[in-house]
KOLLUMVO-574128 format. One record per residue (C-alpha): residue in three letters; x, y, z. Coordinates in steps of 0.25 Angstrom, whole numbers. Layout:
KOLLUMVO-574128
ALA, X, Y, Z
...
//
This chain:
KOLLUMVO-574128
UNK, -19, 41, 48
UNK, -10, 38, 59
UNK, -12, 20, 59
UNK, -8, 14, 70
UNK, -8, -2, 69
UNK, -7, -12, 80
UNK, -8, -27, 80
UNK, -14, -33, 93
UNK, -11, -48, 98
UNK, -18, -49, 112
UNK, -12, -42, 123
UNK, -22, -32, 124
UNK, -19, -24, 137
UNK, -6, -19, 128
UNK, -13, -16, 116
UNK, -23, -8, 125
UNK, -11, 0, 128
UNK, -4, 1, 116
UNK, -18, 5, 108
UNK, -19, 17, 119
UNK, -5, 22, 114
UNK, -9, 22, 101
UNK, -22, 29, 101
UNK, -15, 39, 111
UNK, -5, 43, 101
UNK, -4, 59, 98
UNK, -9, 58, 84
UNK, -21, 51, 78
UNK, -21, 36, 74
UNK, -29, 26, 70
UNK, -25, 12, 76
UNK, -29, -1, 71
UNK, -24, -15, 78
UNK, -25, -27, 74
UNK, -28, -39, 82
UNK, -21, -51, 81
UNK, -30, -61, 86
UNK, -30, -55, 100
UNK, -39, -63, 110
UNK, -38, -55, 121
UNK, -48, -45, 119
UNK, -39, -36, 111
UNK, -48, -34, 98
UNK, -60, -32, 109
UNK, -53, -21, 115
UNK, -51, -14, 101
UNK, -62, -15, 96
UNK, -70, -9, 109
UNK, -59, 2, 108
UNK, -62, 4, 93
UNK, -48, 2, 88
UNK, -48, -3, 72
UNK, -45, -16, 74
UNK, -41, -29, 64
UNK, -41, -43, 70
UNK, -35, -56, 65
UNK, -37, -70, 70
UNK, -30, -78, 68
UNK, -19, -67, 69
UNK, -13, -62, 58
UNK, 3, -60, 65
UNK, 9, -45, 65
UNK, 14, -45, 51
UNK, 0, -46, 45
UNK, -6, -37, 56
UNK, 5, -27, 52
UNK, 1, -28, 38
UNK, -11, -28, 40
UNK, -14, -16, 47
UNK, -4, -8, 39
UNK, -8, -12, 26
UNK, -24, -8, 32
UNK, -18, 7, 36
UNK, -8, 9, 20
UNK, -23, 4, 14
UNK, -31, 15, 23
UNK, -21, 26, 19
UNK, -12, 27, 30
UNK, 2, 31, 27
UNK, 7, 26, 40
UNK, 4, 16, 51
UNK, 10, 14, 66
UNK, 11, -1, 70
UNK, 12, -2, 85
UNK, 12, -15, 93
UNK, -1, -17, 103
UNK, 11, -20, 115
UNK, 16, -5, 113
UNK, 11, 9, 120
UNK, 16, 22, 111
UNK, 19, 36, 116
UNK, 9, 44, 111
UNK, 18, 52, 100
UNK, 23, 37, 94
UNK, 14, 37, 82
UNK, 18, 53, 79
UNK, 33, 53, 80
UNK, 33, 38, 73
UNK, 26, 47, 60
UNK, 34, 60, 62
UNK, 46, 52, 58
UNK, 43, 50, 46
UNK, 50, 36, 43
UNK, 43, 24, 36
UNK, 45, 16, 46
UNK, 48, 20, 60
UNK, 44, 16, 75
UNK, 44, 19, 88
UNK, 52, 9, 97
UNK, 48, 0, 107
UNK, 53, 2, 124
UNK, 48, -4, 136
UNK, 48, 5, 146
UNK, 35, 12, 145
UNK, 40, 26, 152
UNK, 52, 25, 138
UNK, 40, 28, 131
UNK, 38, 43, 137
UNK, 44, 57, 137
UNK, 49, 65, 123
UNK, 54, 56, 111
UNK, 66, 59, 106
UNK, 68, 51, 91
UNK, 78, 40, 90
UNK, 80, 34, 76
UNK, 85, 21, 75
UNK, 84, 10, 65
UNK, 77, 0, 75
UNK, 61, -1, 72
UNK, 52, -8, 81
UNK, 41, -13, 76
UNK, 31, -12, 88
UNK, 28, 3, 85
UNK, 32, 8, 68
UNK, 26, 16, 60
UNK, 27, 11, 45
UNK, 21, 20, 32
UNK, 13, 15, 21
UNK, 27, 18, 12
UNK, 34, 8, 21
UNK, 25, -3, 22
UNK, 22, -3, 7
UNK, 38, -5, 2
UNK, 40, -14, 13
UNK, 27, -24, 12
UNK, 20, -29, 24
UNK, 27, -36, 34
UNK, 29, -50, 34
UNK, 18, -59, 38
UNK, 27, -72, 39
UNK, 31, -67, 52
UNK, 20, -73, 60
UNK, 14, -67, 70
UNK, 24, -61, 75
UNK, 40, -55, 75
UNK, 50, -52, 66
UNK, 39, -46, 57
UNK, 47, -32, 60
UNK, 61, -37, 59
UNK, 56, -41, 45
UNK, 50, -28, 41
UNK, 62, -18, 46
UNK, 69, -28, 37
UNK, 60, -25, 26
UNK, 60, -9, 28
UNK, 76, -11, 27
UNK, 77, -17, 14
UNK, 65, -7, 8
UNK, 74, 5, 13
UNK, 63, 9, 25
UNK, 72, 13, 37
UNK, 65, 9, 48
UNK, 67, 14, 62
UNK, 63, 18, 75
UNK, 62, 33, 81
UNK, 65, 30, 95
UNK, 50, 35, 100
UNK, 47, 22, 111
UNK, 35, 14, 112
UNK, 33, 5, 125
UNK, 33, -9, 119
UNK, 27, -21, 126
UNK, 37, -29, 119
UNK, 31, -42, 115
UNK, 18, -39, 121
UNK, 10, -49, 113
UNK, 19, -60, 117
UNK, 20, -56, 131
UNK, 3, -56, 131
UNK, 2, -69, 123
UNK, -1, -83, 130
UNK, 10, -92, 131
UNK, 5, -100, 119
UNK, 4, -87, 111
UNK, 16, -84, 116
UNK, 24, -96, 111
UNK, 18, -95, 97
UNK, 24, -81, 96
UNK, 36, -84, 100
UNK, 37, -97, 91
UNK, 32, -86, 80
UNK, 44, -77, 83
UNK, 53, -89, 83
UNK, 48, -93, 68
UNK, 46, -78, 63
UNK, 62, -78, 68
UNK, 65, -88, 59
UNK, 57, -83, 47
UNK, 64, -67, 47
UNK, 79, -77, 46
UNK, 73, -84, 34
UNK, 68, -71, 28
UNK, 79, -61, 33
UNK, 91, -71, 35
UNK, 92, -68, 50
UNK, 87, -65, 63
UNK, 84, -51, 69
UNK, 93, -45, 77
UNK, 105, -50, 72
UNK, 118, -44, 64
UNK, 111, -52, 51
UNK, 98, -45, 53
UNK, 106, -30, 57
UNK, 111, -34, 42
UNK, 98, -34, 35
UNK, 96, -19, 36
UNK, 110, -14, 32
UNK, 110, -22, 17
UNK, 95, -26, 12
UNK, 95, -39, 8
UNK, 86, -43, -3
UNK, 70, -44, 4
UNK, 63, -56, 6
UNK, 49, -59, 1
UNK, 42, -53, 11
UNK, 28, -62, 17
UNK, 15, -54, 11
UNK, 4, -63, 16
UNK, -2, -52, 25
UNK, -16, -50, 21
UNK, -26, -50, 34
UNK, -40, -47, 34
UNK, -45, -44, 50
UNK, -57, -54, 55
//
């Protein structure tokens, strides 16, 4: 089975789009999205449209709707998941050369141009994974554990995790295949007191990678953390979710 999972925060004209992409990929998939308290029609739309769905109000942040939907695909016997951002249109062939690679963790990469996204791919490997649009295997997900639910709802949930692949020896890389990302659609689509609550978020999940990790992201310090593994934190395991 070829599991897709998408986690859906309102802007339901992007997820529109980015559900199309999905169910238009060259191989058979079976897509399930899970809506993060959306209140602007969005689990109204899927359901009319049939798409499996799992809501969550209040919402349950990306980190336990991550886990949550790949621990409900490893328990149905799938091998493999792709996790996709509902702000993100694929090429039709993303799901397929992401699985021909054969990598535990490996993903596409994010450009914003649309027309980048056409013509023949040539691969590209390079250690720079983008979380918006990877494709994770049951081996992976069960030696690195679930992702961390203290960051809350939102960011520095993947800089965590590429750290955690790091340190349990998992290479994790992008193939250079591109994806037209939205980038920060969901903020972009939020109301302006949503918006100010995500970015206060940001601002304190900032704070808790330093006191996990010792530094920020995107520094020399944090370049550090993947040449000599440093003994691993206790990662947060509080991710249970049951869908209303």
């Amino acid at each position: 089975m070829n599991a897709v999972l998408m986690l859906c925060h309102n802007a339901l004209e992007l997820t529109k789009r980015s559900v199309e992409s999905v169910l238009n990929q060259d191989i058979p998939v079976r897509l399930l999205c899970v809506d993060n308290d959306s209140g602007d029609g969005t689990k109204e739309w899927l359901a009319e449209k049939g798409i499996h769905m799992a809501r969550f109000s209040p919402q349950i942040g990306v980190s336990l709707g991550w886990n949550y939907g790949l621990r409900f695909f490893f328990e149905s016997g799938c091998d493999h998941v792709l996790v996709v951002n509902n702000d993100t249109i694929l090429r039709k062939d993303t799901y397929r050369e992401l699985l021909a690679d054969g990598g535990g963790f490996v993903t596409a990469v994010g450009v914003n141009n649309p027309e980048d996204i056409l013509g023949p791919f040539v691969k590209a490997v390079r250690p720079h994974p983008d979380f918006s649009c990877y494709l994770i295997r049951k081996e992976v997900w069960e030696k690195v554990g679930p992702f961390d639910t203290q960051f809350f709802p939102a960011y520095y949930e993947d800089n965590d995790y590429h750290v955690r692949l790091h340190q349990a020896g998992i290479e994790a890389y992008t193939i250079g295949l591109p994806f037209y990302h939205i980038a920060s659609g969901t903020l972009k689509n939020s109301s302006s007191e949503d918006r100010v609550a995500i970015e206060e978020a940001s601002r304190k999940n900032r704070e808790k990678f330093f006191a996990k990790w010792k530094c920020y992201p995107g520094t020399p310090e944090y370049a550090a953390l993947f040449l000599s593994p440093p003994s691993v934190p206790a990662c947060g395991t509080n991710d249970k979710a049951t869908s209303d």
